[in-house]
TIFI-38562 format. One record per residue: residue in three letters; z, x, y of N, C-alpha, C in turn; residue number from 1. Coordinates in steps of 0.2 Angstrom, whole numbers, plus 5000, padded with zeros to 4 digits. Each point is the difference from the previous one (the first is absolute). Example, Ala and Ser with C-alpha at 12.3 -4.5 7.8 and 13.67 -1.06 7.14 Angstrom:
BEGIN
SITE ALA 5039 5066 4972 5000 4996 5006 5000 5004 5006 1 $
SITE SER 4996 4998 5005 5001 5004 5006 5003 4996 5005 2 $
//
This chain:
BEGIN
SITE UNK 4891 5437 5895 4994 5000 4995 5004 5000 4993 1 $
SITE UNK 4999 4996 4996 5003 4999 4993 4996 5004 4995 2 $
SITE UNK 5001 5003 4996 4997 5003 4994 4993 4997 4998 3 $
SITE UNK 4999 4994 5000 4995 4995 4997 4994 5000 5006 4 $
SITE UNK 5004 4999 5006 4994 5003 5006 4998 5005 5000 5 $
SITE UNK 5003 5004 4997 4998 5008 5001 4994 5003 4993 6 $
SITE UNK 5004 4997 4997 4994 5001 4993 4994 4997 5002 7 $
SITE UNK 5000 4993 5005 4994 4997 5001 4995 5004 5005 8 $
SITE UNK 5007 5004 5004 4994 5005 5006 4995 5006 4995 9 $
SITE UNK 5004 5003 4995 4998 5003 4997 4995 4997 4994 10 $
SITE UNK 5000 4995 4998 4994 4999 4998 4995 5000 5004 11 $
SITE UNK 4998 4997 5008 4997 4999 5004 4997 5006 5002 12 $
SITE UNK 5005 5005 5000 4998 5006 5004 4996 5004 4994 13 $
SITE UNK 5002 4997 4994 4995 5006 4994 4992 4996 5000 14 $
SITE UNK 5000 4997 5007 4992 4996 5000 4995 5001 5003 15 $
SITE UNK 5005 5003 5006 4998 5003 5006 4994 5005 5000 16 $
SITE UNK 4994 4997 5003 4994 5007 4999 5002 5006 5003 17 $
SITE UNK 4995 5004 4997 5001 5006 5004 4997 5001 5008 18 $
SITE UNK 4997 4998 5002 4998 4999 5008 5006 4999 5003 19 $
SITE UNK 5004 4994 4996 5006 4998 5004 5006 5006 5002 20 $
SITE UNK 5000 5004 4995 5004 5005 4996 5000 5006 5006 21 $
SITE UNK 4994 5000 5000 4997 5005 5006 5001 5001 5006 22 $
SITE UNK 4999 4992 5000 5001 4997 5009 5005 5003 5002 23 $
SITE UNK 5006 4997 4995 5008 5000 4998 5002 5007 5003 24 $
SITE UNK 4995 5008 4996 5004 5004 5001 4995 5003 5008 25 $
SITE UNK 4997 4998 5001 4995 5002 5009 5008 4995 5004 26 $
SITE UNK 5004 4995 4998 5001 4997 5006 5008 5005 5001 27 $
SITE UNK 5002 5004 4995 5005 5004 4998 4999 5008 5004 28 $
SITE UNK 4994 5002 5001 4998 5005 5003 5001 5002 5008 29 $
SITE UNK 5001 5004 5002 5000 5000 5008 4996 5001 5003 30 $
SITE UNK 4995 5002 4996 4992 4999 5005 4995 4994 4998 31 $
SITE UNK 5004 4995 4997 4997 4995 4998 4993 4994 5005 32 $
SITE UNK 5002 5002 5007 4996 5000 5006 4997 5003 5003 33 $
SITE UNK 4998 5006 4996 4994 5003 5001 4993 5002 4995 34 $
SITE UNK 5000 4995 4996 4998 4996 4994 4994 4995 5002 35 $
SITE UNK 4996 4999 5002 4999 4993 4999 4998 4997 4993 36 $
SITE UNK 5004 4993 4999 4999 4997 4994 4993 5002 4994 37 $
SITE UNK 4996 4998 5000 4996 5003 4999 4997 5005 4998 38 $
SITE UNK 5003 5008 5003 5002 5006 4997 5005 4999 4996 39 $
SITE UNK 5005 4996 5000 5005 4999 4998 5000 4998 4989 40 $
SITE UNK 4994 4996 5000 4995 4996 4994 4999 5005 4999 41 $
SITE UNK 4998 5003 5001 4992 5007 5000 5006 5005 4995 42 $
SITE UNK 5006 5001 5004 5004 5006 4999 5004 4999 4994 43 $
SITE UNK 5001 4992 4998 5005 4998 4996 4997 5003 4995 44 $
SITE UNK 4994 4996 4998 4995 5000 4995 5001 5007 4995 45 $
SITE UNK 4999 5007 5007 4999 5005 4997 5006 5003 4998 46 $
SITE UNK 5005 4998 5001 5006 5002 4999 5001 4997 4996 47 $
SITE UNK 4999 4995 4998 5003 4997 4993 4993 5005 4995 48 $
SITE UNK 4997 4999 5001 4993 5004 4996 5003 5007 4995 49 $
SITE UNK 5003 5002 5007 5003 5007 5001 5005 5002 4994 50 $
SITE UNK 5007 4995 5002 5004 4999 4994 4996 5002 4993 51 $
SITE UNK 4996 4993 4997 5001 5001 4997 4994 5003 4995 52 $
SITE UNK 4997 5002 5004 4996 5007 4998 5004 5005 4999 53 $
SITE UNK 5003 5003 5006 5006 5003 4996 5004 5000 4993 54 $
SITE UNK 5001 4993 5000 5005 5000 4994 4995 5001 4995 55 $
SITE UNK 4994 4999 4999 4995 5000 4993 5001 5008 5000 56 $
SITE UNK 4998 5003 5005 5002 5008 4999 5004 5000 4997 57 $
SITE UNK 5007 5001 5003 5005 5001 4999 5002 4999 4992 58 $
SITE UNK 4998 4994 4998 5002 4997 4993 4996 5005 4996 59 $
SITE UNK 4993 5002 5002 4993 5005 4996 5007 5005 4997 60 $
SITE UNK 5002 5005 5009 4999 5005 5002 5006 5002 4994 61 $
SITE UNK 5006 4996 5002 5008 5001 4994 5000 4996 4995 62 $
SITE UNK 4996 4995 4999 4999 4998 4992 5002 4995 4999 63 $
SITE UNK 5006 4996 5005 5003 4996 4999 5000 4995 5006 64 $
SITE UNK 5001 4993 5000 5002 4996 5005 5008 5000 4999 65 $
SITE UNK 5005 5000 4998 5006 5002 5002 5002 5003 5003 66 $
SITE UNK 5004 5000 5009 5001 5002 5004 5007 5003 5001 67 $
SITE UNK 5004 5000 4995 5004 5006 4996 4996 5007 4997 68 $
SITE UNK 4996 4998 4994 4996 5005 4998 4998 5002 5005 69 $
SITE UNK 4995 4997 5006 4996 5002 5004 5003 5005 5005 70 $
SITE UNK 5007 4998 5002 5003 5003 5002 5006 5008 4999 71 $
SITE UNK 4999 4998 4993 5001 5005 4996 4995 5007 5002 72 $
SITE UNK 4994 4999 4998 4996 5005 5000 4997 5003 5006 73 $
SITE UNK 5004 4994 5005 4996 5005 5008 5008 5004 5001 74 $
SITE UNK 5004 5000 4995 5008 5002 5003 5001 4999 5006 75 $
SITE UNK 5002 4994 5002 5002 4996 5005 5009 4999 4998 76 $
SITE UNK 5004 5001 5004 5007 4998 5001 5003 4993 5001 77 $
SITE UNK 4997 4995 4995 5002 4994 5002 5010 4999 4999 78 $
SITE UNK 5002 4998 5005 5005 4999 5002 5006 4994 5001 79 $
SITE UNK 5004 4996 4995 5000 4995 5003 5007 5000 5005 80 $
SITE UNK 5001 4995 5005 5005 5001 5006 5004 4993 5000 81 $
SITE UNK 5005 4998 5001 5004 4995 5001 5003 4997 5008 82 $
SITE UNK 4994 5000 5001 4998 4996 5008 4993 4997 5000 83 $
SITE UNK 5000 4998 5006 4994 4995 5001 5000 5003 5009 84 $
SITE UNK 5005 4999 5002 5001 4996 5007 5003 5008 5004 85 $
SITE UNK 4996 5003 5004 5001 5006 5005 5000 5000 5008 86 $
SITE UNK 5005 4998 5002 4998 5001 5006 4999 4990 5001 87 $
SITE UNK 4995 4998 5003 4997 4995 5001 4995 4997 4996 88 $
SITE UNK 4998 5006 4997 4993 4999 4994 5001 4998 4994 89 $
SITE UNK 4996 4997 4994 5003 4996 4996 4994 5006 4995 90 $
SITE UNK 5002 5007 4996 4995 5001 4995 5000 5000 4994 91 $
SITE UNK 4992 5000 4995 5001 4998 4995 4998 5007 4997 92 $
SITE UNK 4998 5007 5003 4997 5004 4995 5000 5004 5006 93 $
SITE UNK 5001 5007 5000 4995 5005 5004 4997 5007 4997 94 $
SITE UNK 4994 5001 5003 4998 5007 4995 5001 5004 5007 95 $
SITE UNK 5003 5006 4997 5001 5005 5005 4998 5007 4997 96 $
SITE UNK 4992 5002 5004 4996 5006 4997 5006 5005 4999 97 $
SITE UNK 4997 5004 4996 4994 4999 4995 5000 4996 4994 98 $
SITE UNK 5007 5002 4997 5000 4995 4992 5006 4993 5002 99 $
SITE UNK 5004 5000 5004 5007 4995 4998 4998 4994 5001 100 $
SITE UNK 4999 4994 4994 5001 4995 5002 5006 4995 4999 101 $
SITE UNK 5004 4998 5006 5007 4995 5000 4999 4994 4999 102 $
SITE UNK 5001 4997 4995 5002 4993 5000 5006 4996 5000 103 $
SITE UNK 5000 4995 5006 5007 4997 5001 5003 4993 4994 104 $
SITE UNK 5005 5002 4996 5001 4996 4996 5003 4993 5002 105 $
SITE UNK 5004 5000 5006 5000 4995 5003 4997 4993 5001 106 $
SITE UNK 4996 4999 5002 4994 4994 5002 4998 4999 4992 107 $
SITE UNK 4999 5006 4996 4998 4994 4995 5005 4998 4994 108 $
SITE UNK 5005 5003 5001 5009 4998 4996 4999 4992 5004 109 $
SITE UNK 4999 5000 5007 5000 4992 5003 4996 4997 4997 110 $
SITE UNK 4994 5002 5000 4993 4996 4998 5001 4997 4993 111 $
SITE UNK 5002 5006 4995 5000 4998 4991 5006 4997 5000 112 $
SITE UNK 5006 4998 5002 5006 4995 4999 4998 4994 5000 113 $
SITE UNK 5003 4996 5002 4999 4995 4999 4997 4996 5005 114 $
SITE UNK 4994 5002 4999 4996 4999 5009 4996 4993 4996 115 $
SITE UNK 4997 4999 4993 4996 4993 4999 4995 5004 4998 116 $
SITE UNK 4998 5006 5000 4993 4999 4999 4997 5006 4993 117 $
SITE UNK 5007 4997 4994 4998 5000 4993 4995 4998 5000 118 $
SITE UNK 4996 5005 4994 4993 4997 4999 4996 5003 5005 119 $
SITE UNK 5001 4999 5007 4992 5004 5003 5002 5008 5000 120 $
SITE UNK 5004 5003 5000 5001 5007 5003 5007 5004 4998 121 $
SITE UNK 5000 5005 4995 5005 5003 4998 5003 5006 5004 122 $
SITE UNK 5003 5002 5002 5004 5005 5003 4994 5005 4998 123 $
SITE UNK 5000 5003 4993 4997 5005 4998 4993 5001 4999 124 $
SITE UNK 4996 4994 5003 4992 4998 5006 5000 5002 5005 125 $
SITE UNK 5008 4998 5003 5002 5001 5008 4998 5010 5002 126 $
SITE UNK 5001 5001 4995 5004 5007 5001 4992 5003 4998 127 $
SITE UNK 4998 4999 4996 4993 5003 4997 4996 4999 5006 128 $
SITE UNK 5000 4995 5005 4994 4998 5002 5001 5003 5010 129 $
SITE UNK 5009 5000 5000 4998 5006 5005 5002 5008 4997 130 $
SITE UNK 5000 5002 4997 4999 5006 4997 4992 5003 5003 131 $
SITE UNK 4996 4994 4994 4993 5001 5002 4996 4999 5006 132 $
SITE UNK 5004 4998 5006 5001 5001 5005 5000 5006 5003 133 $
SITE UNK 5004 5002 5000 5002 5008 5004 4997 5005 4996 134 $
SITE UNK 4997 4998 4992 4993 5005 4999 4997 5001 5003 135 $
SITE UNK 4998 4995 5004 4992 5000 5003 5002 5004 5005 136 $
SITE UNK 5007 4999 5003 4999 5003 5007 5001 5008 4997 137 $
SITE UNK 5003 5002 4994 4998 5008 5002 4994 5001 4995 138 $
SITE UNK 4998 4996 5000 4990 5004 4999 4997 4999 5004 139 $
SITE UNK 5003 4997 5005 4996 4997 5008 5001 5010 5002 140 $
SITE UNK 5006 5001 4998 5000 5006 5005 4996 5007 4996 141 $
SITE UNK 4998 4997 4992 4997 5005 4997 4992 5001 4999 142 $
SITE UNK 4998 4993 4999 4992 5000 5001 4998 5000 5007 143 $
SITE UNK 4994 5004 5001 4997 5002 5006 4996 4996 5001 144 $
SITE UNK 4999 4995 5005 4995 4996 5002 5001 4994 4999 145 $
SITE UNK 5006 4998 4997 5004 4994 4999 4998 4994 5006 146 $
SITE UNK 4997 4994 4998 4997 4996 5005 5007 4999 5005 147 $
SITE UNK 5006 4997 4998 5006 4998 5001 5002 5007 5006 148 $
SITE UNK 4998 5005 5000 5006 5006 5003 4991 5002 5006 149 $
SITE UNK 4996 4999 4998 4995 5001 5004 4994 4994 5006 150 $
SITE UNK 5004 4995 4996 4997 4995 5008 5005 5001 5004 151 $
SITE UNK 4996 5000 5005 5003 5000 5006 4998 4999 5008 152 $
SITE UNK 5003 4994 5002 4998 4998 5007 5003 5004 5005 153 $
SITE UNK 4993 4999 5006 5003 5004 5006 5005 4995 5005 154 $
SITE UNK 5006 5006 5002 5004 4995 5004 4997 5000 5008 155 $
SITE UNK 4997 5007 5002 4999 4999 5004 4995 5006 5003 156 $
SITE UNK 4994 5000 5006 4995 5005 4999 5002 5004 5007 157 $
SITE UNK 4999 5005 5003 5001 5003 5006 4995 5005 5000 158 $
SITE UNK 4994 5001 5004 4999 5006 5002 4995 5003 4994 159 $
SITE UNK 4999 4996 4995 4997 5001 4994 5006 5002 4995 160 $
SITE UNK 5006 5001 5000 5005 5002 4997 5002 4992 4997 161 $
SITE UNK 4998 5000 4992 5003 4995 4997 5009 5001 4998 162 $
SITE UNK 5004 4992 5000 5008 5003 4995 4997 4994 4995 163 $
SITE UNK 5000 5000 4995 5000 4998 4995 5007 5000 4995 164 $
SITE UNK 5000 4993 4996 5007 4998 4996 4996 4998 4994 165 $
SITE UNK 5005 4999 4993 4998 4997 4994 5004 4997 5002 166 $
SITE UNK 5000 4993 4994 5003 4994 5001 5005 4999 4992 167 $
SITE UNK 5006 4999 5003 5006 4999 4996 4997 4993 4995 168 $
SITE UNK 4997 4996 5002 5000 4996 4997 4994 5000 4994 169 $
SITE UNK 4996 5007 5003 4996 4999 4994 5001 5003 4993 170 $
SITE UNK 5005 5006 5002 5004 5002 4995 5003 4994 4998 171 $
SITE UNK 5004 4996 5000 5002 4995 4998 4997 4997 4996 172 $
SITE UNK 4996 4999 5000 4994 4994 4997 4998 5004 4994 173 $
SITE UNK 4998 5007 5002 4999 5005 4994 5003 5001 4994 174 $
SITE UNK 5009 5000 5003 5003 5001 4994 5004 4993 4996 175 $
SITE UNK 4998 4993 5003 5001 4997 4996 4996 4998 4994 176 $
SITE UNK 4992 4999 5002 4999 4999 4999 4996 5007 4991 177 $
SITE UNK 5003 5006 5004 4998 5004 4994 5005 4997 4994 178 $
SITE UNK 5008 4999 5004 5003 5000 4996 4999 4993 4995 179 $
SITE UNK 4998 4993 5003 4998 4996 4996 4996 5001 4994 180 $
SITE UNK 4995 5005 5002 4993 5001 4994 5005 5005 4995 181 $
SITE UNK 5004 5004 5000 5003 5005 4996 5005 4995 4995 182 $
SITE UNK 5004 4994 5004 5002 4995 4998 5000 4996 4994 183 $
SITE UNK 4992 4998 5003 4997 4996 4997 5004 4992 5000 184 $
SITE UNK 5000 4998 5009 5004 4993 5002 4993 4997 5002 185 $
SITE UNK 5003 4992 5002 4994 4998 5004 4999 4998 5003 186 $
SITE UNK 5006 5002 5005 5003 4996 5007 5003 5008 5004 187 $
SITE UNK 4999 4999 5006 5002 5005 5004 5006 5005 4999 188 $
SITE UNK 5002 5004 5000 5006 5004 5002 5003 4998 5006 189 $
SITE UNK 4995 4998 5006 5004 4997 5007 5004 4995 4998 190 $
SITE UNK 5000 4998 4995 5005 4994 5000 5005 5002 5000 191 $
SITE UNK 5002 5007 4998 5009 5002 4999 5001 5001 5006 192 $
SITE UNK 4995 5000 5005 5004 5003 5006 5004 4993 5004 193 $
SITE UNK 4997 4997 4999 5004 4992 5003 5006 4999 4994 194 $
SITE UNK 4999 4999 4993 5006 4999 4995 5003 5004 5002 195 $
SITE UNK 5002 5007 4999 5004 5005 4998 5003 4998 5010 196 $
SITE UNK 4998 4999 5003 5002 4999 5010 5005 4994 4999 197 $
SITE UNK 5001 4995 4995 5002 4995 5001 5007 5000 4999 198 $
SITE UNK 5003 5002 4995 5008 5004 5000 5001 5000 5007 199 $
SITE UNK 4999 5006 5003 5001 5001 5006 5001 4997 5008 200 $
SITE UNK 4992 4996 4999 5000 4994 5006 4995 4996 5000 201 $
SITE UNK 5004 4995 4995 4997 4991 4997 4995 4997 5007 202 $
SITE UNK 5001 5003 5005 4998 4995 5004 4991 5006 5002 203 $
SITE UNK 5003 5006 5001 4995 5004 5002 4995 5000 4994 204 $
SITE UNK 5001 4999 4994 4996 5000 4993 4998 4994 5001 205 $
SITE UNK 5002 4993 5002 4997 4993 4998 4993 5000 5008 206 $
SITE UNK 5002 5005 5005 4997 5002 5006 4992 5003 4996 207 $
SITE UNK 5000 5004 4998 4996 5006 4996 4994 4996 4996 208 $
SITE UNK 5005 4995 4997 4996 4997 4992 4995 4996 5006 209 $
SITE UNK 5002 4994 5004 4997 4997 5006 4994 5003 5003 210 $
SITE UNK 5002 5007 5000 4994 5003 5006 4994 5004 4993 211 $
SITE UNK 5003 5000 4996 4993 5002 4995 4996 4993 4996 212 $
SITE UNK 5004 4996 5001 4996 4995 5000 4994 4997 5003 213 $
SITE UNK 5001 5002 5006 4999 4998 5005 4993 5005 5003 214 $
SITE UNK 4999 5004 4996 4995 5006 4998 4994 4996 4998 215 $
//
């Protein structure tokens, strides 16, 4: 895939509804088959709702949409690191409770080079927007009642004894989209997760772009 390709995936992918966006991160979950479709719409909906309700708080509560500043004020450890790639997993950011969030300079040192895509998306977007990310996930751990940390489907009933799971992906959903509203972009944050993946494996990135289209 050529530079020119890539820019064109990424304009593409900045087009993508959020249903599709959704689907994207349910097909990424491992209990994505115990879901049916359906709940699945139902769940999206609330979770992106969720995000960015959050963020209006959020921006009320610390004064600011700057997710520096914002990050500032909850004194959060934002961390930067010089990897991507651990093990077999390719990461772009991790929050590890209660305050430290890491982000891997890596993937987007690839991405802002001379990848083609002057103009749509600057390194220092890239980095704001999963920052505002990993926000959500440690107010997911602070707000009580949180839609995102409190739905939860049953895996399975015995005896009257329910186990119930929350779902990875609607976390997911939560904090991209809070991070888009704190932004203020107007295309998905999901897109970096197939860009920022293409560095590393052009074929499994052009695999990803395919199957969210296909939402």
């Amino acid at each position: 895939m050529d530079n020119k390709q890539l820019k064109t995936i990424a304009e593409e992918l900045f087009q993508v509804k959020d249903k599709s966006w959704g689907m994207y991160a349910f097909s990424r979950d491992i209990l994505k088959n115990k879901v049916a479709d359906k709940d699945k719409e139902a769940m999206i909906e609330q979770a992106i709702r969720c995000g960015e309700e959050t963020a209006v708080w959020a921006m009320k509560e610390f004064g600011t949409s700057n997710p520096w500043e914002m990050a500032k004020k909850l004194k959060l450890k934002v961390e930067f690191t010089d990897r991507g790639q651990i093990a077999d997993r390719v990461l772009f950011a991790l929050f590890t409770p209660p305050d430290r969030v890491e982000i891997m300079t890596e993937p987007i040192e690839h991405l802002g080079g001379e990848s083609g895509l002057d103009g749509l998306i600057t390194k220092e977007e890239i980095i704001r927007l999963i920052l505002g990310h990993e926000i959500f996930h440690y107010l997911e751990d602070e707000i009580e009642g949180i839609y995102t940390r409190n739905e939860k489907i049953i895996l399975w009933n015995f005896l009257g004894y329910k186990n119930k799971s929350t779902l990875r992906a609607l976390s997911e959903i939560g904090g991209m989209y809070f991070s888009r509203k704190i932004n203020e972009i107007s295309y998905s944050p999901f897109a970096l997760d197939i860009l920022l993946y293409y560095n590393y494996s052009p074929d499994e990135a052009l695999k990803m772009y395919r199957e969210v289209l296909s939402f």
